[in-house]
C-alpha positions as CSV (number, residue, x, y, z in Angstrom):
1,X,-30.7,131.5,-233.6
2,X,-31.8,128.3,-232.3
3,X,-32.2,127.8,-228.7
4,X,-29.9,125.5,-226.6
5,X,-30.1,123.5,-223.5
6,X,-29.3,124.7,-219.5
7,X,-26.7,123.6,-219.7
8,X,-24.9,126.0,-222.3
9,X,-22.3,126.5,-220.2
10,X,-20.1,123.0,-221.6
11,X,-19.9,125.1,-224.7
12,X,-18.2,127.7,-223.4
13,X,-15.2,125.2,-221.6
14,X,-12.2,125.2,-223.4
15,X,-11.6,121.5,-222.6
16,X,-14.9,120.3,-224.2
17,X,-15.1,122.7,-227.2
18,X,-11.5,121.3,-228.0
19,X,-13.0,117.9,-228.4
20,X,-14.8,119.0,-231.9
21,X,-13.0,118.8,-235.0
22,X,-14.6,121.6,-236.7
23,X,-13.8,125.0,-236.1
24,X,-17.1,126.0,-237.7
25,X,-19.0,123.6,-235.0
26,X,-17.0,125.1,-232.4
27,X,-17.7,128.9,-233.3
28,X,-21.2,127.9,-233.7
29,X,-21.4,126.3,-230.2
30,X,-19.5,128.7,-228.3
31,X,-21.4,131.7,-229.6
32,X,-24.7,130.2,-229.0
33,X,-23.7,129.4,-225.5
34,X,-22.5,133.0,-224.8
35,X,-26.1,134.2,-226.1
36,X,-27.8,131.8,-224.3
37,X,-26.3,133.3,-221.3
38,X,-26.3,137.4,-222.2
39,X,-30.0,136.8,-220.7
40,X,-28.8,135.1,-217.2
41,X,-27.2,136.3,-214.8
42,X,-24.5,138.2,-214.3
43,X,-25.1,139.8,-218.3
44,X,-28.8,140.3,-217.4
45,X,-29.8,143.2,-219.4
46,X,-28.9,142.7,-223.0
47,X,-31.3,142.4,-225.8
48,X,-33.6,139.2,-226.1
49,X,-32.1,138.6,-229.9
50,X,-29.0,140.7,-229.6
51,X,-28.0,139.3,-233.2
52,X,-31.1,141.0,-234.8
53,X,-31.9,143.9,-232.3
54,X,-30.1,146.9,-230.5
55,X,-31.6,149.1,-227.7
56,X,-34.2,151.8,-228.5
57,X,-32.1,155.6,-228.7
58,X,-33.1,159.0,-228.5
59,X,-33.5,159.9,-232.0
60,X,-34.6,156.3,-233.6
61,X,-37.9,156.2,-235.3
62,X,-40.7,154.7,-233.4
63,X,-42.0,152.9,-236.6
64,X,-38.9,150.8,-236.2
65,X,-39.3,149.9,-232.4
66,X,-40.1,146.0,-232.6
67,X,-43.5,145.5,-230.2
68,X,-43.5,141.5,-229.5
69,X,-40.2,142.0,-228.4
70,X,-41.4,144.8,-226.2
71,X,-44.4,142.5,-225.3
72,X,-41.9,139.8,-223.8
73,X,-39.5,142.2,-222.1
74,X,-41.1,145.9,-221.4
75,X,-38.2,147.2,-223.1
76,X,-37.8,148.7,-226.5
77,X,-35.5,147.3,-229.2
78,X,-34.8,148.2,-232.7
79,X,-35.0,145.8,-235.4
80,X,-31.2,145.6,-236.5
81,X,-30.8,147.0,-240.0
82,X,-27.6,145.6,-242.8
83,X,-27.1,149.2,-243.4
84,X,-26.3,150.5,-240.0
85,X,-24.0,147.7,-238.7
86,X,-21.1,148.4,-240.9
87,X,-18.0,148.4,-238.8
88,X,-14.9,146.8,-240.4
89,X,-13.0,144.3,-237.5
90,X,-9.3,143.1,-238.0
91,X,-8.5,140.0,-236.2
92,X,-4.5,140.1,-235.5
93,X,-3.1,136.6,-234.5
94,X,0.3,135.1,-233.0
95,X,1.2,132.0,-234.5
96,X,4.7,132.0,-233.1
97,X,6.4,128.7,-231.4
98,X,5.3,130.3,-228.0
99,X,1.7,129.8,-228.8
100,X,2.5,125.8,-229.1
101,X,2.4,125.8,-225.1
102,X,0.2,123.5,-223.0
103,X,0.4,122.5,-219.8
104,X,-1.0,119.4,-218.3
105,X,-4.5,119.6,-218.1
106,X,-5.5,122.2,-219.9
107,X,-5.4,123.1,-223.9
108,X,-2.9,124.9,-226.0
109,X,-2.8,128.5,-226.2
110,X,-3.0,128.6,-230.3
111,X,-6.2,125.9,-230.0
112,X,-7.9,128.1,-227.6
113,X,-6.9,131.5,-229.5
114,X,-8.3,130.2,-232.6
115,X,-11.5,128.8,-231.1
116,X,-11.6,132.5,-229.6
117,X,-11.0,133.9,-233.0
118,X,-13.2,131.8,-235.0
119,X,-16.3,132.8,-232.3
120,X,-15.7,136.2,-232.8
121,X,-15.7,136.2,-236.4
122,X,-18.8,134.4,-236.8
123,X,-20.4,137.0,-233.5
124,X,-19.5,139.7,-236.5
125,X,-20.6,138.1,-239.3
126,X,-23.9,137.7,-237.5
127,X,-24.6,141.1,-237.0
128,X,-23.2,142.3,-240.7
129,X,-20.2,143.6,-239.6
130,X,-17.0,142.6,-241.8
131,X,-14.1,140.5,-240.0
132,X,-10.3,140.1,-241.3
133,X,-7.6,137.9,-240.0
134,X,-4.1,138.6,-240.0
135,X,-1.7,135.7,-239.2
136,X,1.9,136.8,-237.7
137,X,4.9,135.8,-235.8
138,X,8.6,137.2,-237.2
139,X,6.3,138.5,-239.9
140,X,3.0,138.5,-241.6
141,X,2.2,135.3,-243.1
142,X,-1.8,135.8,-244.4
143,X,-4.1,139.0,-244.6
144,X,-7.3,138.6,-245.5
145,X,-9.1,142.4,-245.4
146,X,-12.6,142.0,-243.8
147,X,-15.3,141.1,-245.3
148,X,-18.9,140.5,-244.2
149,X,-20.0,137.3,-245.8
150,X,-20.5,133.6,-244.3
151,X,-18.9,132.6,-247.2
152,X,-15.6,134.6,-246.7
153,X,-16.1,133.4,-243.1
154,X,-15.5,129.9,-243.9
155,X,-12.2,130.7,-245.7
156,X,-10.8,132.7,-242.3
157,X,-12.1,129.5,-240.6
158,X,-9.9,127.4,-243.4
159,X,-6.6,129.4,-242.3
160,X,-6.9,128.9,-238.9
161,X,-7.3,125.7,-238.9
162,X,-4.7,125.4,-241.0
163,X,-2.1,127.1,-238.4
164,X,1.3,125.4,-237.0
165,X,2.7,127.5,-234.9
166,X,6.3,128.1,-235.7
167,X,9.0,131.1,-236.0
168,X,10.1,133.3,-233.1
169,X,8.2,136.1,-232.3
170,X,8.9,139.7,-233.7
171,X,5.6,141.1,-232.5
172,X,6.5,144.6,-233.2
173,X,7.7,144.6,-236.8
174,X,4.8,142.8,-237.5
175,X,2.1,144.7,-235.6
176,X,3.8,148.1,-237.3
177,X,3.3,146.2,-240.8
178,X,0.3,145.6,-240.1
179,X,-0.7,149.3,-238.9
180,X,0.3,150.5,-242.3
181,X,-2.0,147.7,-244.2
182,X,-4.9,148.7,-242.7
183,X,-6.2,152.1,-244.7
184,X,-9.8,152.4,-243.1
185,X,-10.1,152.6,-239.7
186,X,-12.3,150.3,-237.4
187,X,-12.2,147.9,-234.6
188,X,-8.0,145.8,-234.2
189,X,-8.3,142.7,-232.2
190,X,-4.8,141.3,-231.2
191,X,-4.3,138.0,-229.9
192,X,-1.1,136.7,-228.2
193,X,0.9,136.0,-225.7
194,X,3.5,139.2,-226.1
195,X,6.3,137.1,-225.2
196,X,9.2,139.7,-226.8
197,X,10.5,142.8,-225.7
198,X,7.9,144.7,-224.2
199,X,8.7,148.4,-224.9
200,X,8.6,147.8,-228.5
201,X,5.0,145.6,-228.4
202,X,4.0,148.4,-226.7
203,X,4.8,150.9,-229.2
204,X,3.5,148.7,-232.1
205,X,-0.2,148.2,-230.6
206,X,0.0,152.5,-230.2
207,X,0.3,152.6,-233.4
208,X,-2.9,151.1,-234.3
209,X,-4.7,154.1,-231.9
210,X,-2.8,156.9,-233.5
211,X,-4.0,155.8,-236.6
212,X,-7.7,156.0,-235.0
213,X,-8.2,152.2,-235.0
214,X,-10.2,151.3,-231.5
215,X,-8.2,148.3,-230.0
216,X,-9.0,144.9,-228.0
217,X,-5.6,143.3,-226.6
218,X,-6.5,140.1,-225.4
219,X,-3.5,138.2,-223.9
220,X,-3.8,134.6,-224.0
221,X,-1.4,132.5,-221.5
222,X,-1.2,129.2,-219.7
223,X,-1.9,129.1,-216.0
224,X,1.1,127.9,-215.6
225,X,3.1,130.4,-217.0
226,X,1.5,132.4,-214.3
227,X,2.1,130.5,-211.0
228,X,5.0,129.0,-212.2
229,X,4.0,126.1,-209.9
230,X,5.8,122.8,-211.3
231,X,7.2,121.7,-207.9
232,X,10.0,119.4,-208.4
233,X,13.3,119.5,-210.5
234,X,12.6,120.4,-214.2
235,X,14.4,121.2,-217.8
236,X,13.2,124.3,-219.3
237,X,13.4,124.3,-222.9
238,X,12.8,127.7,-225.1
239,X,10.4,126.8,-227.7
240,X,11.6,129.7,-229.7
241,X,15.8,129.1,-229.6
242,X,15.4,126.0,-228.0
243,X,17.7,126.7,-225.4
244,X,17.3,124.7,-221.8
245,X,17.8,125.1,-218.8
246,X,17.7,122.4,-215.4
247,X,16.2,123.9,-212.4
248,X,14.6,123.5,-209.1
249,X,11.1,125.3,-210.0
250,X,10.4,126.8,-206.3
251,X,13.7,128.3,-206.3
252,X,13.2,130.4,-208.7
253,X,9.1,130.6,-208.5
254,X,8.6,134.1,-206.5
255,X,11.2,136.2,-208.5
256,X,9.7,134.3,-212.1
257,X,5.6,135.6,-210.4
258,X,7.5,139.2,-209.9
259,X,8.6,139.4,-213.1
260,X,5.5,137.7,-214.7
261,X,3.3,140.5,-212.4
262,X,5.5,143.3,-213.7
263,X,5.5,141.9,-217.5
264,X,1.5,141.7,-217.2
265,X,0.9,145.4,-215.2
266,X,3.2,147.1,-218.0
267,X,1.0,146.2,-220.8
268,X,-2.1,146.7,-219.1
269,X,-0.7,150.1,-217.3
270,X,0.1,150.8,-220.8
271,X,-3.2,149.6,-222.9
272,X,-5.4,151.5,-220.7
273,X,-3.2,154.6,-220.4
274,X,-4.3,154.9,-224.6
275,X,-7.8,153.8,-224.1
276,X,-6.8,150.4,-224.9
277,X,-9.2,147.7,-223.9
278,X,-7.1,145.0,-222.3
279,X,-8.0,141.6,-221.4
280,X,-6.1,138.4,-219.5
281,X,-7.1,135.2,-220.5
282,X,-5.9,132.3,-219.0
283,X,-6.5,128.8,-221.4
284,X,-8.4,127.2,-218.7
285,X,-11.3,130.4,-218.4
286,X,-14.6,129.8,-220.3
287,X,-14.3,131.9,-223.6
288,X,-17.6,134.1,-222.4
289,X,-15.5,136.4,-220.6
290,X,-13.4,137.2,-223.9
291,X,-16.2,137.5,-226.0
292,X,-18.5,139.5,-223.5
293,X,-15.9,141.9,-223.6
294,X,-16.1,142.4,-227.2
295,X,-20.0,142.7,-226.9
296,X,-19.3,145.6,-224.2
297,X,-16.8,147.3,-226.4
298,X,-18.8,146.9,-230.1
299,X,-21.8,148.6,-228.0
300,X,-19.6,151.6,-227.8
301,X,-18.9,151.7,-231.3
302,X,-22.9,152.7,-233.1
């Protein structure tokens, strides 16, 4: 993978990355940026190649141990093989009105989940593992099973770009769908931002781990819909039934931050409670921290 500037860290801002018009550029970018800095601090410690390598373990052939890399780090690494990286990944999108949000300043939450999934498909398709992309909001509007190709890449990377958010969100119904689609077991990845009723969400992303599926919730939002912070008098339209609303923001701002707090610590009370890996990420954080999660999770799963 070709080596990038110091300053890979532009390719991992939201803001810039949303300036590209190809989703394939972007992946690209934003992958090579996270590599570029697995090897500085504060990811210090993973492999020099991680696309093409994995750490030495007890029981691996020494034959197989790859010396120049050991010559560069002291470390031993094993030369990545097609055969052992086979695990099948299902990407599991929102494309409901909700996801149309921006606020000023920073991107939409759709543009930044795609660029997120489009990153992490390509991450997989780089180390031979098969990706899949589900598209949902009141149901399931495309699955395409996982594959391992670059060229089946490029037609996930087609869909998404292809995405206008609309419908309300039935998150549930459609997560339990989906549950029953997927017949071999692997790695789910869901992306939204679980703006329905959260008992039943809930219930549909535990279905995934009874069925012995690991899981990745990542839960994408706008700052905003976090701090609530608008300051003066505003109309507050529902992008899903279009109802509004005229308000003075701070009078309602601490009970909306409770309720936002409570609505957050359920699912992630919930998630970890079933050993699921949950993640906050606000539209304004670089995409490293979503993607270094992956990393830490896929290192689990040899």
């Amino acid at each position: 993978m070709q080596k990038i500037s110091s300053d890979y860290r532009k390719y991992l801002n939201p803001e810039i990355i949303s300036k590209l018009n190809s989703l394939e550029l972007k992946a690209k970018l934003v992958v090579e940026g996270f590599i570029v800095g697995l090897h500085r601090s504060p990811y210090h410690g993973f492999s020099v190649e991680f696309t093409e390598h994995r750490p030495y373990m007890q029981g691996d052939s020494p034959k197989d141990i790859d010396w120049k890399v050991f010559g560069k780090t002291e470390k031993y690494y094993i030369k990545q093989y097609e055969e052992e990286t086979n695990l099948r990944s299902y990407i599991l999108l929102d494309t409901s009105k909700s996801m149309n949000y921006a606020s000023e300043g920073n991107i939409r939450k759709i543009d930044y989940a795609t660029t997120l999934v489009a990153a992490l498909g390509y991450l997989m398709v780089e180390q031979q593992d098969a990706v899949g992309l589900a598209l949902y909001a009141e149901k399931i509007n495309k699955f395409l099973p996982p594959k391992a190709t670059k060229t089946y890449l490029l037609e996930i990377y087609k869909q998404l770009s292809g995405i206008i958010p609309s419908d309300k969100t039935q998150t549930a119904s459609a997560l339990n769908s989906l549950a029953e689609k997927i017949k071999r077991r692997g790695l789910v990845i869901i992306v939204s931002d679980f703006f329905d009723d959260i008992n039943s969400v809930l219930k549909s992303i535990k279905h995934f781990r009874y069925k012995n599926n690991e899981v990745i919730v990542f839960q994408v939002l706008d700052p905003l819909e976090r701090s609530f912070a608008f300051g003066r008098d505003a109309i507050f339209k529902d992008s899903e039934t279009l109802d509004e609303i005229t308000t003075q923001p701070y009078q309602i701002q601490k009970a909306y931050k409770e309720a936002m707090n409570q609505f957050i610590h359920s699912i992630k009370r919930e998630c970890l409670n079933s050993n699921i890996e949950y993640n906050l990420i606000e539209t304004s954080v670089p995409f490293d921290k979503a993607l270094f999660s992956y990393i830490q999770k896929r290192s689990k799963l040899h």
